[in-house]
N, C-alpha and C positions, 0 to 999 in steps of 0.2 A: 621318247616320251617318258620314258620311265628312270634317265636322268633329270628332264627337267622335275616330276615327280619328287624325286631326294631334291632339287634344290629349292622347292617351293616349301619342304616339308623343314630342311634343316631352317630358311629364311625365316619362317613363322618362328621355329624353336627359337632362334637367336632375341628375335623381339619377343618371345615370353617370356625369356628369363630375362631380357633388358628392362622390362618391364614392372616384375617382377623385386631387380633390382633396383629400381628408383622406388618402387611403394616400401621399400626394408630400410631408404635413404634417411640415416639420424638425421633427425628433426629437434629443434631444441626452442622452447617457450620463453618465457618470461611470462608470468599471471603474479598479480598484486590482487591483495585486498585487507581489510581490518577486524577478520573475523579470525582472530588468534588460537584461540580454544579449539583444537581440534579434537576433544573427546566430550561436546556437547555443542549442541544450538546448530547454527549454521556454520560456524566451523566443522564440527564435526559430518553436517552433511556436505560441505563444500568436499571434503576427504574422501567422503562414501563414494561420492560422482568421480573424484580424482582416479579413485581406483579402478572406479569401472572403465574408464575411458582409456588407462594404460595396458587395461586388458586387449581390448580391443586394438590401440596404436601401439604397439608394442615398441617402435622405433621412433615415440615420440615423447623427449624426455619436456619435464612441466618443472621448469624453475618458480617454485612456488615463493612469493617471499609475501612475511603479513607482519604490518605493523598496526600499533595500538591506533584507534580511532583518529586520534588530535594528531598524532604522527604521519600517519598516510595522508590525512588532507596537507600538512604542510610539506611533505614532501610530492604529494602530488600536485601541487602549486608550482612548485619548482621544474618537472618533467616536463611538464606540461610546457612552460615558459620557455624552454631549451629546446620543442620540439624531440624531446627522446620519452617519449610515452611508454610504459609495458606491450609487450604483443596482445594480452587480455588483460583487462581492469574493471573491477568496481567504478561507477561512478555515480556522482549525484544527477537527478534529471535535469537539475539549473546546467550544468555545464555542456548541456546538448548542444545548445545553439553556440555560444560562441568556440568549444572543439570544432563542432563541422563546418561554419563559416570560415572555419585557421586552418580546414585540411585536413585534421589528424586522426579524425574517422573514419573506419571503414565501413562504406554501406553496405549494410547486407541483405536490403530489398530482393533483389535477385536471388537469394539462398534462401530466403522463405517462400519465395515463390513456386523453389523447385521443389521443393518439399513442403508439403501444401496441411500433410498430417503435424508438423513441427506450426508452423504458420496459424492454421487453425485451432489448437488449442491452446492458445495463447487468449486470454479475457482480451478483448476488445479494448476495455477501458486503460488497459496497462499500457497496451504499449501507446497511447498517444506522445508518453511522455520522452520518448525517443522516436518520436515520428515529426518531421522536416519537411513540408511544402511537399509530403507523398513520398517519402523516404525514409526508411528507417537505419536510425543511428547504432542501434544498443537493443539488448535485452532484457527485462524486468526479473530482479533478481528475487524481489517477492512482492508482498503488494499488502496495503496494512488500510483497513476498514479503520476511518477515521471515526463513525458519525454509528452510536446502538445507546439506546436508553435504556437503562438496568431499572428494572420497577419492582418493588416489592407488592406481590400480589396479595398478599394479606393485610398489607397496609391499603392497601385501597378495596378488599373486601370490609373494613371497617366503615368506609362510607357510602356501601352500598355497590361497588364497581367489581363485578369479575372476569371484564376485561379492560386492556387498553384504551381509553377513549379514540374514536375511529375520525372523529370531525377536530377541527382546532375549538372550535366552541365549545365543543362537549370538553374538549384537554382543558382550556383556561376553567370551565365552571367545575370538573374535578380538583384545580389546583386551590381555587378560593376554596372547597369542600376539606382540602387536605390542612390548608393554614387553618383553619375554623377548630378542626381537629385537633390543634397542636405540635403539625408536623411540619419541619423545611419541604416544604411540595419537592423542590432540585437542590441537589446539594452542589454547589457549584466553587470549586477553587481555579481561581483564574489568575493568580503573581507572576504565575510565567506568562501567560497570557493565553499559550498555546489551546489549555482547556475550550476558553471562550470562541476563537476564535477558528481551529479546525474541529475542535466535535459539536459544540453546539451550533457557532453561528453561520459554519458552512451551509450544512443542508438545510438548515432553516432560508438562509438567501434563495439556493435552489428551488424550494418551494412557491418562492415568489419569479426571480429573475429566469428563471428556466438555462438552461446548459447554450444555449445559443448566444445568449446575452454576456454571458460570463467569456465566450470564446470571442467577442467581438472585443470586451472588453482586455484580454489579453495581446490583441490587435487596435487599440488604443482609438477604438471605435465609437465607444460610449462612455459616459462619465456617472459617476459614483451619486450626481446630482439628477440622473435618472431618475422616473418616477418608479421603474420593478425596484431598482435598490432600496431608494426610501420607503418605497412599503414592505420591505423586507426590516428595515431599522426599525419602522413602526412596530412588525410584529413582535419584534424584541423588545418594545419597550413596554405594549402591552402587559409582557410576561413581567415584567419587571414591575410597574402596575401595578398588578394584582399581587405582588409579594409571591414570587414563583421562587425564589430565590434568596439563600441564606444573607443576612445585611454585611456579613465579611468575608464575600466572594471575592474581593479583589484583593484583599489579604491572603488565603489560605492559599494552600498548594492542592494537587489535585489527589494527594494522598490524603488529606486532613480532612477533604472535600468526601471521600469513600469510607473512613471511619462515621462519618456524620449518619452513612447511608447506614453501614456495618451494625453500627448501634441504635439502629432503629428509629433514629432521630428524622431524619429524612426520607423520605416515599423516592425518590430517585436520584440516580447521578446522570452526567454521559460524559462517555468517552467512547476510545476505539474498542476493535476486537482484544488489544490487547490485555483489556481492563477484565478480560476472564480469567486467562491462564495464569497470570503473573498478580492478578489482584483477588477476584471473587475467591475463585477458586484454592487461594493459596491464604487466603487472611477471613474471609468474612464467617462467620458462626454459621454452623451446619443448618439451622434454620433459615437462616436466610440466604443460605445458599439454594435450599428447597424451594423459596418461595419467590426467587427472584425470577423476572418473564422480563423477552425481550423486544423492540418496540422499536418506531422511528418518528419523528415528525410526522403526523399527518398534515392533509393537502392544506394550503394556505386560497381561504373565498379567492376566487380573481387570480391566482398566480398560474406562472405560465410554466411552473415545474412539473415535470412526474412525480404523481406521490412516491412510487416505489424506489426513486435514486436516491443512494447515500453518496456521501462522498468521501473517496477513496484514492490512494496514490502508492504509487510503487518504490517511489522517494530514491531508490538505489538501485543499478542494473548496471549490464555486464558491457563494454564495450570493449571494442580493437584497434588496436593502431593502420592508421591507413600505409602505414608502410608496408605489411604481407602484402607478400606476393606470391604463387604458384602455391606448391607443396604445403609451403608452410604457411598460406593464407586460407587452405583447405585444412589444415590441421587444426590453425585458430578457430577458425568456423565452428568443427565438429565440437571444439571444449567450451564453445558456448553453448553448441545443443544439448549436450550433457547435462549443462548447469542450467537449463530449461524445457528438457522434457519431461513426458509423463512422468517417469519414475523420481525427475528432481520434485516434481510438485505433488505428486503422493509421499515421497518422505517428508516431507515440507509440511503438509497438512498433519499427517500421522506425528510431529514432533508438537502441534497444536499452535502453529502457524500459517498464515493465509500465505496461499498460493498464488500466482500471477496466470498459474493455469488453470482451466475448467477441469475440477480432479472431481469425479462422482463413486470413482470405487477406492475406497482405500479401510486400513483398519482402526476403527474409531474406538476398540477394547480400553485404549490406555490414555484416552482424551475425557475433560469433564464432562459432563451427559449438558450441560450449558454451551460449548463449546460447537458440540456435536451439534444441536439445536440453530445457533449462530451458522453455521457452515451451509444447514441444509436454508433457511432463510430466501425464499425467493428473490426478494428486491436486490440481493447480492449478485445478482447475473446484469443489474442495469443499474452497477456505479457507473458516476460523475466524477474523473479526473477534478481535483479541487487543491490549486498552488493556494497556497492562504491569501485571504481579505486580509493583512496586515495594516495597512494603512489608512484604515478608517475610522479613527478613535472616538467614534461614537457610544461605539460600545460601551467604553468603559468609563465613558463621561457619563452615559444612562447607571451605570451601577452605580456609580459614584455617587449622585445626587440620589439615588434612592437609598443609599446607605447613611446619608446626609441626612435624610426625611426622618429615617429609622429611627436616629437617635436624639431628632427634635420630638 
């Protein structure tokens, strides 16, 4: 007995050090992406998380390589084509669907499953965009609030308003109040197009078409000749109407478009979240960075949207080559968790960018007191994935002819 004892005892020893020895087994990556600055933005925290993560795998080396923006997409056009993908990558959400119909994705439904604290705090809304017939692709690398109305509240304390108007009738009879006044009610640059069509006329559709209609429609279900869409165009044309908007909105840019706000000329703009950090906050006159409040669409009579969804897209997230296997498909895994847990999405927010995760503690000290407002925002818990309405040139046939009016 007391041999078989040593031989049971040395047998375990042998498989814990063999064991042992395959978890210390060099492991070697390949990770792409376009975020080159590694001593600011998201480069720098892609680094932060790099670091941590080597802490942790000590025997797993991260061939990092980062080319400029226009670079990586045409070279990752080309990978792709040759079926030689990175083990981890950036990508765009269009390229969900046809990577994972070609193979080259790895899913990792099953790894958020098993770890359910990683899975669940993830926003909902993010991952649809690498989410496959109940499958997911990829992970949201961040997530970027399309659709916030910047208002100056002292501009609209001049016609009586000290708040947001809460009804669409009460918005339209503040906006003839605000033209009466002498002011662009919206300052709107739309050359790129982008303005019109992901910050204002997204959630305005939503308003009307509701999230269900729109998801039919990306399943080629309903047609644009719909009566929710047309009454969605209707509501835009209202605005347009009533002179909600500058007569060379389809000229300016959306920078041209925020001096108009800046200089007090206009009562509001919209754009995304990012029109605080990078615009209010870094350009507009200390007063009206005091006096600006922030807002959405209210409900549209009859429409079948939530007042409180904006819409919102994660545009870019982290996916894997379906080629790992073993070891080192458990290793890719972990450096996408990295790049999507807690800690990536509190430095994410604390850098004064929107996170893809539900982050409620972090340090808001060295964020604009605007920013910090925007984060805490309820309706931000129940965005609307929103790929752009591009192909509806109504829009801008409506501004057209009203700028046409303008100068008859």
């Amino acid at each position: 007995m007391h041999r078989i004892g040593i031989k049971v005892f040395l047998s375990t020893l042998v498989l814990f050090f063999l064991a042992v020895q395959a978890q210390d087994e060099p492991i070697n990556l390949t990770f792409s992406n376009f975020w080159t600055d590694p001593e600011s933005g998201s480069g720098l925290l892609v680094q932060n998380r790099l670091a941590a993560f080597k802490e942790q795998y000590p025997n797993v080396t991260v061939d990092l390589q980062t080319l400029s923006h226009d670079e990586y997409l045409t070279k990752f056009r080309v990978l792709a084509s040759g079926d030689e993908l990175p083990d981890v990558f950036i990508m765009n959400a269009d390229q969900t669907t046809p990577l994972s119909q070609g193979g080259q994705l790895l899913e990792i439904t099953g790894d958020l499953n098993a770890d359910t604290a990683w899975r669940d705090l993830q926003n909902p809304g993010g991952m649809v965009e690498w989410t496959r017939d109940g499958a997911v692709y990829g992970m949201p690398a961040q997530m970027i609030i399309t659709h916030t109305i910047y208002w100056n509240k002292d501009v609209f304390g001049e016609i009586g308003l000290s708040e947001f108007p809460a009804t669409w009738e009460d918005l339209k009879a503040a906006i003839v109040s605000l033209k009466e006044a002498g002011y662009t009610p919206i300052a709107l640059g739309s050359k790129a197009g982008w303005p019109l069509f992901d910050s204002l006329f997204g959630t305005l559709a939503f308003r009307s078409i509701g999230v269900e209609w729109y998801n039919q429609l990306l399943a080629h279900e309903v047609e644009f000749t719909d009566p929710e869409f047309v009454s969605a165009l209707n509501a835009f044309k209202e605005l347009v109407d009533i002179g909600a908007f500058n007569a060379d909105a389809t000229s300016l840019d959306n920078a041209q478009a925020r001096a108009l706000y800046y200089n007090k000329e206009a009562a509001m703009f919209i754009e995304g979240n990012w029109a605080i950090s990078e615009g209010i906050a870094a350009e507009a006159p200390e007063d009206v960075q005091g006096a600006t409040g922030l807002a959405i669409w209210p409900a549209l009579p009859g429409g079948n949207g939530a007042a409180n969804e904006v819409t919102w897209a994660a545009g870019w997230g982290w996916g894997l080559s379906s080629k790992l296997e073993g070891e080192k498909r458990e290793a890719a895994v972990a450096l996408v968790k990295a790049l999507s847990d807690e800690e990536y999405g509190r430095e994410r927010t604390e850098m004064g960018q929107a996170a893809a995760q539900m982050i409620s503690d972090y340090d808001a000290s060295a964020l604009p007191p605007l920013l910090v407002e925007h984060n805490a925002m309820e309706h931000l818990a129940r965005g609307a994935y929103f790929g752009s309405i591009r192909c509806h040139q109504s829009l801008r046939a409506t501004l057209r002819h009203d700028r046409r009016r303008t100068r008859n």
